[in-house]
C-alpha positions in Angstrom: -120.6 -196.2 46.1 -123.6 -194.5 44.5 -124.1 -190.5 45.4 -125.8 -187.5 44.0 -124.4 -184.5 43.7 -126.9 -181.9 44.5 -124.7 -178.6 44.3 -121.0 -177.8 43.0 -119.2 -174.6 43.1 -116.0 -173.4 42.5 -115.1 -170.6 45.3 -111.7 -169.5 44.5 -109.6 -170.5 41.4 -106.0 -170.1 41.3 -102.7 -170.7 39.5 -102.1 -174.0 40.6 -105.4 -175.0 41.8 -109.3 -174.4 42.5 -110.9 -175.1 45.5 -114.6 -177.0 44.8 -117.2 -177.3 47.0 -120.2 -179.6 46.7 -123.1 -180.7 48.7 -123.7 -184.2 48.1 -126.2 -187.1 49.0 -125.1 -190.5 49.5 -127.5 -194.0 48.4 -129.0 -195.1 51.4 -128.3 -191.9 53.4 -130.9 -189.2 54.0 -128.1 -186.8 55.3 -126.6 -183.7 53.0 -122.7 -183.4 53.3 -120.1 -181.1 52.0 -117.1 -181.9 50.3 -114.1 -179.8 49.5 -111.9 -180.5 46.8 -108.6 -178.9 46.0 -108.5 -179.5 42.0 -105.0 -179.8 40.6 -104.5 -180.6 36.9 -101.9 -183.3 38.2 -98.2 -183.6 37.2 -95.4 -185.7 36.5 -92.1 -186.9 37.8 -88.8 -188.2 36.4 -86.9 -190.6 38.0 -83.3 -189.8 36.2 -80.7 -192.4 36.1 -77.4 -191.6 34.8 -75.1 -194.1 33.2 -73.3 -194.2 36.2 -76.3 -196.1 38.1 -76.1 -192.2 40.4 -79.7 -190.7 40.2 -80.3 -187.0 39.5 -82.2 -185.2 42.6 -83.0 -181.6 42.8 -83.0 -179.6 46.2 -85.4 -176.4 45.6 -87.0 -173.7 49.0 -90.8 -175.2 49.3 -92.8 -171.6 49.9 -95.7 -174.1 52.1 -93.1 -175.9 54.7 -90.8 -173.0 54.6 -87.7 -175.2 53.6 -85.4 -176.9 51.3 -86.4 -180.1 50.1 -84.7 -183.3 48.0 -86.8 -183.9 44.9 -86.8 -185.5 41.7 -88.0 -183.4 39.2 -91.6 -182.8 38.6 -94.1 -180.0 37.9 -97.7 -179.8 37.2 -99.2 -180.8 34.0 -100.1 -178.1 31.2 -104.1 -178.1 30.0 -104.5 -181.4 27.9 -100.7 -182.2 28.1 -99.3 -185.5 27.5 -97.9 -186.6 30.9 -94.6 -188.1 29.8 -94.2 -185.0 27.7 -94.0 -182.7 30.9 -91.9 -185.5 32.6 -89.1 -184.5 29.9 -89.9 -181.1 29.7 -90.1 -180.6 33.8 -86.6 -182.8 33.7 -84.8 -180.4 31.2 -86.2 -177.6 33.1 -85.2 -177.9 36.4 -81.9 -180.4 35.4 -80.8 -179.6 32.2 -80.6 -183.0 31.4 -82.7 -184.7 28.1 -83.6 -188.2 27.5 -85.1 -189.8 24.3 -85.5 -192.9 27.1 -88.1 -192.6 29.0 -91.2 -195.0 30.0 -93.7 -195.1 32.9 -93.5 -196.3 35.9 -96.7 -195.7 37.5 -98.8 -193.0 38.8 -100.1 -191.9 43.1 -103.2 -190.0 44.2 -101.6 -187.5 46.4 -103.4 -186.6 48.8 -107.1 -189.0 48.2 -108.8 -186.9 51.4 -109.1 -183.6 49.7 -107.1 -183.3 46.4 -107.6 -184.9 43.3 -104.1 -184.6 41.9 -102.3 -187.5 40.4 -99.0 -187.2 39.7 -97.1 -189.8 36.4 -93.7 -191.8 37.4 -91.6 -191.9 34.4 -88.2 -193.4 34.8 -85.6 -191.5 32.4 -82.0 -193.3 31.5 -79.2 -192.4 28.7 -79.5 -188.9 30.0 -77.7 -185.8 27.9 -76.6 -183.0 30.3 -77.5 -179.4 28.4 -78.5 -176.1 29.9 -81.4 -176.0 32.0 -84.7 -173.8 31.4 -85.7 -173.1 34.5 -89.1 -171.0 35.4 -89.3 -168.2 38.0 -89.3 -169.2 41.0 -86.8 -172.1 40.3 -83.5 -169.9 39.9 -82.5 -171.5 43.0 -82.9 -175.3 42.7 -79.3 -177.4 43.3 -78.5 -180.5 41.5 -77.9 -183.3 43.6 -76.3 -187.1 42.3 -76.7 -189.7 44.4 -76.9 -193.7 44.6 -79.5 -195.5 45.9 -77.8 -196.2 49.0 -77.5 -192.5 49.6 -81.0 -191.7 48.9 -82.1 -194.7 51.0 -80.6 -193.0 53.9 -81.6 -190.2 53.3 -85.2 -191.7 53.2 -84.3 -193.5 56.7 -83.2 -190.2 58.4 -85.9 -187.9 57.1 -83.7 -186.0 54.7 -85.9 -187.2 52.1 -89.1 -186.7 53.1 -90.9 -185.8 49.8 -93.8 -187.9 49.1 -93.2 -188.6 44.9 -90.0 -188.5 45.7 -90.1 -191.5 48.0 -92.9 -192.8 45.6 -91.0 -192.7 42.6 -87.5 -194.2 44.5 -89.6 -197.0 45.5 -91.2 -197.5 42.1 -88.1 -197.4 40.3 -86.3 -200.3 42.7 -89.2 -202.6 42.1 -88.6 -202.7 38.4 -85.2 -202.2 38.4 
């Protein structure tokens, strides 16, 4: 689809992300619309299988839905960082645990109506448990081991409602 964008600004810039608005024209449309866009520099997730088959959650107080959720590990990508890098570095972070195995699984658009983050699946295996560098705001995150069976009822019940979470369970099955 072919458009012009005929104005772009950025309104509020954040931490995590900016908030752009634009005014754009679309071929074969006369009419002006606006567009917001929440811009995220995207992120990656570890799926972490121990040697046991048992796979490595985290369950961390999510400020926006006031609760505790089930997650793999993920966090948002630094400027011009190397996606699988921050897979292993938000793994050891929030787990403890290091890999030197670790390849990609795939990658989801979010949230395609009004954010442009895409977040990196890696899958991470021959895990070594170490201490944990956690970041502020993460001092309370609880590891969680479970096996597929558990995490698929979770899934079924709603425990696990997390989308990359749910994302990167399903990606993993298919190539296990």
């Amino acid at each position: 689809m072919k458009y012009e964008i005929l104005k772009s600004e950025t309104p509020f810039k954040g931490k995590v992300v900016d908030i752009r608005v634009e005014e754009v024209k679309f071929e074969g449309s006369e009419k002006i619309v606006h567009r917001e866009t929440v811009v995220h520099p995207g992120g990656a997730v570890a799926v972490a299988v121990k040697d046991d088959g048992k796979l490595v959650l985290i369950k961390q107080f999510r400020w926006p839905h006031k609760t505790v959720l089930y997650e793999l590990p993920a966090g948002k990508l630094d400027k011009n960082e190397d996606p699988m890098k921050c897979a292993a570095r938000e793994l050891k972070e929030e787990t403890g645990y290091t890999t030197a195995n670790i390849s990609k699984l795939g990658q989801i658009i979010t949230t395609s109506g009004f954010c442009n983050e895409v977040l990196h699946i890696y899958l991470t295996k021959e895990l070594t448990f170490g201490d944990h560098a956690r970041e502020e705001g993460e001092e309370g995150i609880e590891l969680v081991e479970m096996t597929l069976e558990e995490i698929d009822e979770k899934i079924r019940t709603n425990e696990i409602c997390d989308a990359k979470t749910i994302c990167g369970i399903a990606m993993y099955k298919l190539n296990a």
